[in-house]
KETIVEX-476868 format. One record per residue (C-alpha): residue number from 0; x, y, z. Coordinates in steps of 0.02 Angstrom, whole numbers, padded with zeros to 5 digits, m for minus. Layout:
! residues N
 pos      u      v      w
 NUM      X      Y      Z
...
This chain:
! residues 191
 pos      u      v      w
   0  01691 m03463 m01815
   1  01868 m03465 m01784
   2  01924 m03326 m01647
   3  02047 m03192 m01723
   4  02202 m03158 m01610
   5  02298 m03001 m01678
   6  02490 m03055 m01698
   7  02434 m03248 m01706
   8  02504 m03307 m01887
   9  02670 m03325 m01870
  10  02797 m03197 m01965
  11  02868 m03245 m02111
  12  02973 m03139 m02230
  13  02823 m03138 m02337
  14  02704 m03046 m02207
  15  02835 m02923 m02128
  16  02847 m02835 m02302
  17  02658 m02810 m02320
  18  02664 m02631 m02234
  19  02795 m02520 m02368
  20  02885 m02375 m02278
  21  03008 m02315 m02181
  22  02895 m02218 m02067
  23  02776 m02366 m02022
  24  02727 m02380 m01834
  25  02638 m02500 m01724
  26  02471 m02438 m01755
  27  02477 m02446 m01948
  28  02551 m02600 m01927
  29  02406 m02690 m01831
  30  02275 m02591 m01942
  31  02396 m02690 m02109
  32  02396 m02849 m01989
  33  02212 m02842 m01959
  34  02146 m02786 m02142
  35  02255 m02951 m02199
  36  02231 m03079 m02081
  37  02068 m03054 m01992
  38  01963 m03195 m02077
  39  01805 m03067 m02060
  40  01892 m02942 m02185
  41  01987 m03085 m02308
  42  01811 m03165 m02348
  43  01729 m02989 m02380
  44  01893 m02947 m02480
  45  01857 m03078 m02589
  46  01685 m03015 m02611
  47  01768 m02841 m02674
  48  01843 m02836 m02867
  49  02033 m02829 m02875
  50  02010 m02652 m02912
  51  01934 m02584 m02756
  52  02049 m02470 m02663
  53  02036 m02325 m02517
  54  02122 m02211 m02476
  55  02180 m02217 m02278
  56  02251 m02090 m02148
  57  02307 m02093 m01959
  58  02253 m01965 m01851
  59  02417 m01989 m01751
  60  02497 m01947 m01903
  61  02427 m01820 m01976
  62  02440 m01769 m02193
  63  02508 m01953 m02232
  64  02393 m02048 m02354
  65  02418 m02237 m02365
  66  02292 m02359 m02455
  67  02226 m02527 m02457
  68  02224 m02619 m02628
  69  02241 m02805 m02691
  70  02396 m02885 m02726
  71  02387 m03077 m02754
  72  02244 m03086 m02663
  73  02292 m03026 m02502
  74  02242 m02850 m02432
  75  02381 m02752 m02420
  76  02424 m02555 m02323
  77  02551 m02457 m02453
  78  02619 m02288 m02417
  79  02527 m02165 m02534
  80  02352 m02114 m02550
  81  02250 m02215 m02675
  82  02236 m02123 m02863
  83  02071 m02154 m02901
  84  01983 m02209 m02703
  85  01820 m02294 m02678
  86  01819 m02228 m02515
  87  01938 m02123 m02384
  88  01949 m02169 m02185
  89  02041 m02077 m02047
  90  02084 m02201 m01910
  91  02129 m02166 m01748
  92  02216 m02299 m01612
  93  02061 m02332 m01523
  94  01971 m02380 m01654
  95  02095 m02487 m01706
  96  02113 m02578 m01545
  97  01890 m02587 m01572
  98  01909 m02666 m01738
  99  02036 m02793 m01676
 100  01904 m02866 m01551
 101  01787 m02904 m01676
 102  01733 m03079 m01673
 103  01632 m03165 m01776
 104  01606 m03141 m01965
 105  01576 m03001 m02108
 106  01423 m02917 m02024
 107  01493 m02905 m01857
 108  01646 m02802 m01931
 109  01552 m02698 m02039
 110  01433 m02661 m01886
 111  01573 m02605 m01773
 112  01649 m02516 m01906
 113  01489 m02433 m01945
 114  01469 m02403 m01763
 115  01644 m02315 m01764
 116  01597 m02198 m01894
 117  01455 m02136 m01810
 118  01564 m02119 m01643
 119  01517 m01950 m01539
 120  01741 m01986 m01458
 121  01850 m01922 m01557
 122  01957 m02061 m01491
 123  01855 m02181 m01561
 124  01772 m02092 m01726
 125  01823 m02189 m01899
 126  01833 m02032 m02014
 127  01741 m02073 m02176
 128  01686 m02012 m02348
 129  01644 m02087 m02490
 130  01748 m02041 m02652
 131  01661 m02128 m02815
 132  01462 m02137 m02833
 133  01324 m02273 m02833
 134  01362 m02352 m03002
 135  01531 m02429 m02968
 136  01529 m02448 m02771
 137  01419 m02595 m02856
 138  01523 m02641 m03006
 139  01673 m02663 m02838
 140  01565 m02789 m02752
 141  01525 m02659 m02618
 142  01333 m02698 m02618
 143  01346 m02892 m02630
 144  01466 m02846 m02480
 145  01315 m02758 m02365
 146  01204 m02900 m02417
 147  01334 m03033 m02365
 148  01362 m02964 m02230
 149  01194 m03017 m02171
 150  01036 m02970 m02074
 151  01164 m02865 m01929
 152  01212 m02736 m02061
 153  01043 m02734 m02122
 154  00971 m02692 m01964
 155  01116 m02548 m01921
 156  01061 m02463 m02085
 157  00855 m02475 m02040
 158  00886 m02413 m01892
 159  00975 m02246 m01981
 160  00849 m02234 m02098
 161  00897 m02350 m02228
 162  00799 m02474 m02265
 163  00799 m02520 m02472
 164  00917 m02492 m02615
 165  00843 m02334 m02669
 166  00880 m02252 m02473
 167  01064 m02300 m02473
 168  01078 m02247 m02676
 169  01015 m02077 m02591
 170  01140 m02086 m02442
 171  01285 m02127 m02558
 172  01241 m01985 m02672
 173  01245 m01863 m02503
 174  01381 m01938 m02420
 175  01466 m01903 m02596
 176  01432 m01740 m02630
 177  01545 m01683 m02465
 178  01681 m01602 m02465
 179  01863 m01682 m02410
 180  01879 m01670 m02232
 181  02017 m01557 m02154
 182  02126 m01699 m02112
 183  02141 m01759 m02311
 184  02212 m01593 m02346
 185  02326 m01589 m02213
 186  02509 m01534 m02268
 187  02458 m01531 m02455
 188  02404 m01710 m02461
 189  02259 m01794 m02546
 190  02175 m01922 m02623
């Protein structure tokens, strides 16, 4: 597989606007940059419907919701929290500069980004919840996803406890039924 190099493809007009606001920094930049480019997360994104969306916040800046969605095919960080998420993720710099060593394919991303959301550092912990239930996490591709991604993922999910369809229908359901986490209701915001 083809090594990933953060800041590699060239800057065109067309890739500077793909991060949308005034307040945009380096680190949101490279998180846009890597959801985009890295060839791990454009062949799982074509995996996902067009539909599938999250909801994303920086810890270094703290009550400002951005999202990922689909726009002509190309994974894309916009200012604003999703309306309707799939899921919502809190990342913090370290974690970014994790996921941007990733090499290799779909499971090795979704393993380290697993790995990040089970992180004991706060400096490296991917905050996480899931926003919609079972039923259309499949309908959005997010199952074919896991099994795409291949015998790594499986293997991170045996080894916490899930090992068939019916154990992470079950973990779904509990990771659901949290509550938002203090940092999506920062300064009034959330989705």
């Amino acid at each position: 597989m083809e090594r990933w190099s953060p800041g590699r493809t060239p800057q065109t007009r067309a890739t500077r606007r793909l991060v949308s606001a005034p307040a945009a920094d380096d680190w949101i930049e490279r998180l846009a940059r890597l959801f985009r480019e890295h060839p791990a997360w454009v062949r799982a994104a074509r995996i996902l419907v067009p539909a599938a969306t999250s909801t994303v916040y920086f810890r270094h800046r703290p009550g400002e919701a951005w999202r990922l969605e689909q726009q002509d095919g190309v994974t894309r960080l916009l200012a604003g929290g999703a309306a309707d998420p799939d899921f919502v993720f809190r990342f913090t710099p370290a974690a970014i500069e994790r996921l941007e060593a990733v090499e290799g394919g779909i499971g090795e991303f979704a393993v380290e980004l697993f790995t990040l959301m089970t992180e004991e550092d706060p400096d490296l912990l991917v905050g996480f919840r899931i926003a919609v239930g079972f039923p259309r996490l499949l309908r959005r591709g997010y199952v074919r996803l896991l099994v795409e991604a291949g015998p790594g993922v499986l293997a991170f999910g045996a080894s916490h406890g899930i090992r068939t369809l019916g154990a992470l229908r079950r973990f779904i359901a509990q990771l659901r039924d949290q509550d938002p986490a203090d940092w999506e209701t920062e300064s009034g915001t959330r989705r």
